[in-house]
C-alpha positions, -999 to +999 in steps of 0.1 A: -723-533+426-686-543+429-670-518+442-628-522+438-598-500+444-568-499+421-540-482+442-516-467+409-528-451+375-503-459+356-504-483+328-509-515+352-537-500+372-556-483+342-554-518+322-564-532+355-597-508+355-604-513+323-605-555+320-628-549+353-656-520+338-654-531+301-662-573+309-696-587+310-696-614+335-700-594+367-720-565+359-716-528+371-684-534+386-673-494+400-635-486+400-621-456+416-584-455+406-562-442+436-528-422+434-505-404+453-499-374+430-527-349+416-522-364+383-525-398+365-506-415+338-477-431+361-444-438+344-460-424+312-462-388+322-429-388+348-411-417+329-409-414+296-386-388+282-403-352+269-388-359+234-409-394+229-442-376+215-449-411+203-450-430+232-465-401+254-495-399+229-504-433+255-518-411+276-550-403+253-554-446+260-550-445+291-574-410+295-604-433+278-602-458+304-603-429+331-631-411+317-650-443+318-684-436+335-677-463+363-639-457+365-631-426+388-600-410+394-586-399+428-554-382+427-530-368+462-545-401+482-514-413+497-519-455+507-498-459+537-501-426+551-517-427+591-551-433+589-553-455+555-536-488+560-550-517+538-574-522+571-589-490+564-592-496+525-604-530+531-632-511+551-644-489+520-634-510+489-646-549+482-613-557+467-580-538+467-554-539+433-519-526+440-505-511+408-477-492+425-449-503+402-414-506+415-403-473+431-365-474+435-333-482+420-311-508+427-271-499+445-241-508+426-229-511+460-192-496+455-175-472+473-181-436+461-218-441+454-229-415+475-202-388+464-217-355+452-226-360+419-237-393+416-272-395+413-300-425+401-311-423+368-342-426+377-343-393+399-327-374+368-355-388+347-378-374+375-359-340+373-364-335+340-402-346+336-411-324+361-421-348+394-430-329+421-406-349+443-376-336+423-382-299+420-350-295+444-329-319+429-293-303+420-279-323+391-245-310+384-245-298+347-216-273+345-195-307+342-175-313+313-177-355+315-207-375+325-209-413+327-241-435+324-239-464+343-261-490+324-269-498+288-311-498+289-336-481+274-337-456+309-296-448+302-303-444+260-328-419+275-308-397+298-276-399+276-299-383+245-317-356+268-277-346+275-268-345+241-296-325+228-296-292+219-317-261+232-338-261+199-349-297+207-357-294+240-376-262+239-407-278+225-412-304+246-433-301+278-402-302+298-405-277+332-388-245+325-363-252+352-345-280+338-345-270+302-328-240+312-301-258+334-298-284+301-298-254+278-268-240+297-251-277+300-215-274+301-214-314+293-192-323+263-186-359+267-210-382+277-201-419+287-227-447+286-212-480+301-221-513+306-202-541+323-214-568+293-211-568+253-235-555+234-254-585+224-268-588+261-276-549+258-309-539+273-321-510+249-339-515+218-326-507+183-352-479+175-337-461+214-300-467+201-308-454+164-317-423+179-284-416+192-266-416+162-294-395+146-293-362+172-279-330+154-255-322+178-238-352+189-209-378+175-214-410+185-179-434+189-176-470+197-147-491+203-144-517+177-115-538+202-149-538+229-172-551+205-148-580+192-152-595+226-183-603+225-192-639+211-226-622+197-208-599+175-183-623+161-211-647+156-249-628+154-266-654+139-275-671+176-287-640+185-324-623+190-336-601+161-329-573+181-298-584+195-288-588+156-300-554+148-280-538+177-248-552+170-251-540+132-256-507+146-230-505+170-208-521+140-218-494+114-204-463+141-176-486+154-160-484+119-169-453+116-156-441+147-125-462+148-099-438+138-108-409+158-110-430+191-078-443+188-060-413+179-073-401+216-094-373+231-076-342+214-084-357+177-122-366+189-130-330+201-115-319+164-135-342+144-169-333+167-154-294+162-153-302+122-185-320+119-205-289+136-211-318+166-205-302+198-209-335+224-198-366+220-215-399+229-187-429+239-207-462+240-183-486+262-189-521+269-169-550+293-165-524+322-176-533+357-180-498+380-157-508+413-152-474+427-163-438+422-133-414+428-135-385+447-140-367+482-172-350+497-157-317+492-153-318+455-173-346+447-168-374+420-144-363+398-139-405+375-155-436+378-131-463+379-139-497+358-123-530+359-120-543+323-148-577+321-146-609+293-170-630+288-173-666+305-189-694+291-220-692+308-234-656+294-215-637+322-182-621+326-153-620+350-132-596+359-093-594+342-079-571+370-073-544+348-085-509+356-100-477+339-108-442+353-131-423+333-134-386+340-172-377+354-182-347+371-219-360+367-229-400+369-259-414+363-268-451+377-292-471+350-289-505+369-326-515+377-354-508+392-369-528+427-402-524+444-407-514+478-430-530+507-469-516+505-486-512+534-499-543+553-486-568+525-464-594+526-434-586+505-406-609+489-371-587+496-352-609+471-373-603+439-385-570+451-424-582+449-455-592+469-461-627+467-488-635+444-508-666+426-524-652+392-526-616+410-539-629+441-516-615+470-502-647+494-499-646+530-476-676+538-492-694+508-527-684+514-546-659+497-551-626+512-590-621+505-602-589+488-562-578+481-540-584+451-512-570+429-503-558+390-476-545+374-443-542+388-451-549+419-466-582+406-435-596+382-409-576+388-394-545+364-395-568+330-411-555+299-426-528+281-456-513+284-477-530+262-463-562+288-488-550+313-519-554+298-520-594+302-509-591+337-538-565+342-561-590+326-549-618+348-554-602+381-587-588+370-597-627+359-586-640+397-606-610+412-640-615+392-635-653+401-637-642+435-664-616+426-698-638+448-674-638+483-659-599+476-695-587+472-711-599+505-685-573+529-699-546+544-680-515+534-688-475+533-716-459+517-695-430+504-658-442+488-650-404+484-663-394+523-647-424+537-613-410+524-618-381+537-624-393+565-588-405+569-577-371+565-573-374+527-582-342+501-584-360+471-582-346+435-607-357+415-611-360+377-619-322+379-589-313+396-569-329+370-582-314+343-576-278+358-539-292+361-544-290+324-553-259+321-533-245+339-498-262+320-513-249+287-516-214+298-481-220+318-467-228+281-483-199+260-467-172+288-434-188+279-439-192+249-441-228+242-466-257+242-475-267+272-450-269+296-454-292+333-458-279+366-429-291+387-438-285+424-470-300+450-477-264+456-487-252+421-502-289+409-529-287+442-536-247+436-543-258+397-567-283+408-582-264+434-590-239+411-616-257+390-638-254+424 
C-alpha cells in the first residue's frame, strides 16, 4: 500500500486525494489529508463569502472525497511546527503533496499602509467567516467611507458583505460577532477602486450583477471613467466576460450619471428617496499613492493619482491627484504564497519550483515531495481550475509509484504524529464541530452559525470522545 500525505484540504488537496484513491493503476493507494485547522474545506469554508449558498454547497463534493474509505482526515497538524519538518513527514508518508495554497496578500507598498484602519481583504474575509486566526481582529465599522482597493472577485465580495443589510446577513452561518458589528455598521459609502478600466476588471459578471441587485444599496459609476477605456469604446475585441462587464457597468453608468455629477449631497438624496441607505461608487483609472492619516487617528482618505491607458494594456500616471474619504480600507490586490518547510521556494512568483507537480531542487526532482494548487501555479483561476492541476500531480506521483513504495516509513501514520507532539483531529472530531455549530445556531436562533475561536473548535471535537 501507498501510503501519501496531502498537506491542505482545501479544494487542491481533496482533488489531489481523490485522482490518487479513485484510479486503478496503483491499487490501494491510502491518503491521510493533513491541515492546520480542526476543520477541512480550505478557502471554501473561510473564503468564500456566507451569502454564496451556491458555491459553499462545494463542500458536500469535497465531504465525499473525505469520507472515502482510504482518504483520512487529520485536522490541528501544523507542517512546520518543531518536530514535523518534511524530514519527519518523509519518515511516515511514501510521498508528500503540498496543497497549502497561497497564504498572504500582496503590499501596495505606499506610504500609509499600515495606518489604523487599513487592513487586507483577505483578513476581513477571514473576520467575517469566522477563522480562528481572526477572532481579535478590530475592523473599524463605525466609519462613514470605506475604500476597496482592487476590482476582483475577493473586493465584489467584501464591498456586498458592507452593503448588506441585517436581514441578509442574519441567515447566513456568519459568527455572531461580526454580524453584529456589520448589523450596527455606520458605513454609508463604500468605494471599490481599481487603478485600470473595466475591461481588464478581475470579477466576473454574475459577482458584479449582484451589486446592483442588493436591497439596500445604489450603485453609481462614472461614465467620464469608463470612456477611457479602449474596451468600452470598442467591446467587440474583448472576452465574453469582458463584454458582459462593460454592458453592466454601462447600464448603471447612465443610470447613475446625473446624481454623480451633481455631487455627494444629491447622491445621499436620491439613495434617501430610493429607500437605499449605502451607496456603492465603482471607480476605475486610479492608482493608490498614499494613505492619509496619523497613527493617532488613523487613515482618514486614500489618495489616487488619476491613470490612462498606454498602448501596451497598461496605464501611466497623469500627475493628477484624488483624496477619497476612508475611515475603513480594504486591500484586494493579490494573493502570494509563502515558503513551506524544507522546500525550495521561487520569491518572485510566490511558488515552489515544480515539473508537472514534481517539486525541484536546483532542477532536480525532490523524491517523494511535490506541490498543487496555489502553491503549484500561482493564485490564477477558479476553483473548478484546480482539479486538472490535482490530476497532474497525482499522474507524476503514481509514475513514481514502484520507487515511492520501496521506503521504509512508520507503522502507525496517526502514532507517528503524535509522536511529534501533534493532537490531531480526526474525521470524528470534525464532525462534533458540526454539531456543535448547529446547536450554536438554534440557541441564537438561526441556522447554523461558525465557531470563531481555537478554544471552542478543539473542545467541539474533543467532545465526540
Amino acid at each position: 500500500m501507498l501510503r501519501v500525505a496531502v498537506i491542505g484540504s482545501g479544494p487542491s488537496g481533496v482533488y489531489t486525494a481523490q485522482s490518487l484513491v479513485e484510479q486503478q493503476a496503483v491499487p490501494d493507494v491510502e491518503v491521510y489529508v493533513l491541515d492546520r485547522l480542526p476543520c477541512p474545506y480550505g478557502l471554501v469554508r473561510y473564503g468564500v463569502a456566507p451569502d454564496h449558498e451556491k458555491i459553499k454547497s462545494l463542500q458536500n463534493n469535497l465531504r465525499t472525497v473525505l469520507e472515502h474509505p482510504r482518504v483520512h482526515f487529520l485536522g490541528n497538524v501544523e507542517v512546520g511546527a518543531p518536530g514535523l519538518g518534511l524530514q519527519e513527514l518523509c519518515e511516515i508518508f511514501h510521498a508528500v503533496v503540498f496543497c497549502v495554497g497561497a497564504a498572504t496578500d500582496r503590499h501596495l507598498g505606499i506610504p500609509g499602509e499600515d495606518l489604523p484602519g487599513s487592513h487586507s481583504a483577505t483578513s476581513f474575509v477571514a473576520w467575517y467567516s469566522a477563522h480562528p486566526d481572526a477572532a481579535a481582529t478590530d475592523f473599524a465599522l463605525s466609519a462613514r467611507s470605506a475604500v476597496v482597493i482592487g476590482v476582483g472577485n475577493v473586493a465584489v465580495d467584501v464591498a456586498r458583505i458592507l452593503a448588506r443589510g441585517a436581514a441578509e446577513l442574519a441567515g447566513t452561518d456568519m459568527p455572531q460577532g461580526a454580524l453584529g458589528a456589520l448589523v450596527d455598521s455606520g458605513v454609508e459609502d463604500i468605494w471599490m477602486v481599481g487603478r485600470r478600466g473595466p475591461s481588464q476588471a478581475k470579477f466576473t459578471t454574475k459577482e458584479l450583477r449582484e451589486l446592483g441587485a442588493l436591497p439596500g444599496a445604489e450603485v453609481l459609476v462614472r461614465p467620464e471613467e469608463l470612456a477611457l477605456d479602449p474596451g468600452y469604446r470598442d467591446p467587440g475585441g474583448l472576452p465574453a466576460v469582458g463584454r458582459r462587464n462593460v454592458q453592466v457597468l454601462r447600464d448603471w453608468a447612465e443610470r447613475s450619471n446625473d446624481v454623480v455629477t451633481a455631487g455627494p449631497a444629491a447622491s445621499a438624496a436620491s439613495a434617501a428617496s430610493a429607500g437605499r441607505t449605502r451607496r456603492i461608487h465603482l471607480r476605475f483609472f486610479l492608482r493608490p499613492v498614499a494613505m492619509v492619516g496619523d497613527a493617532a487617528t488613523g487613515v482618514r482618505a486614500v489618495r489616487f493619482e488619476r491613470t490612462v491607458p498606454d498602448e501596451h494594456g497598461g496605464v501611466v500616471g497623469t500627475g493628477e491627484h484624488e483624496d477619497i474619504e476612508a475611515q475603513l480600507v480594504l486591500r484586494s490586490v493579490g494573493y502570494r504564497g509563502t515558503p513551506q518547510p524544507g522546500l525550495p521556494f521561487d520569491d518572485a512568483t510566490g511558488t515552489v519550483p515544480h515539473r508537472a507537480g514534481r517539486v525541484l531542487r536546483d532542477g532536480a526532482p525532490c523524491p517523494g515531495v511535490y506541490v498543487a494548487g496555489w502553491i503549484k501555479r500561482g493564485p490564477t483561476g477558479v476553483i473548478g481550475t484546480n482539479r486538472p492541476c490535482a490530476k497532474e500531480t497525482a499522474a507524476s506521483l503514481l509514475e513514481d509509484a514502484t520507487a515511492l513504495a520501496e521506503r521504509d516509513i512508520a507503522d502507525d501514520p496517526v502514532d507517528a504524529l503524535r509522536a511529534t507532539g501533534q493532537q490531531p483531529v480526526p474525521w470524528a472530531g470534525w464532525l462534533g464541530i458540526e454539531v456543535a455549530e448547529a446547536a450554536w445556531g438554534r440557541q441564537l436562533g438561526r441556522g447554523t452559525v461558525k465557531l470563531p475561536d481555537w478554544e471552542g473548535l478543539l473542545e467541539a471535537a474533543r467532545s465526540t470522545g
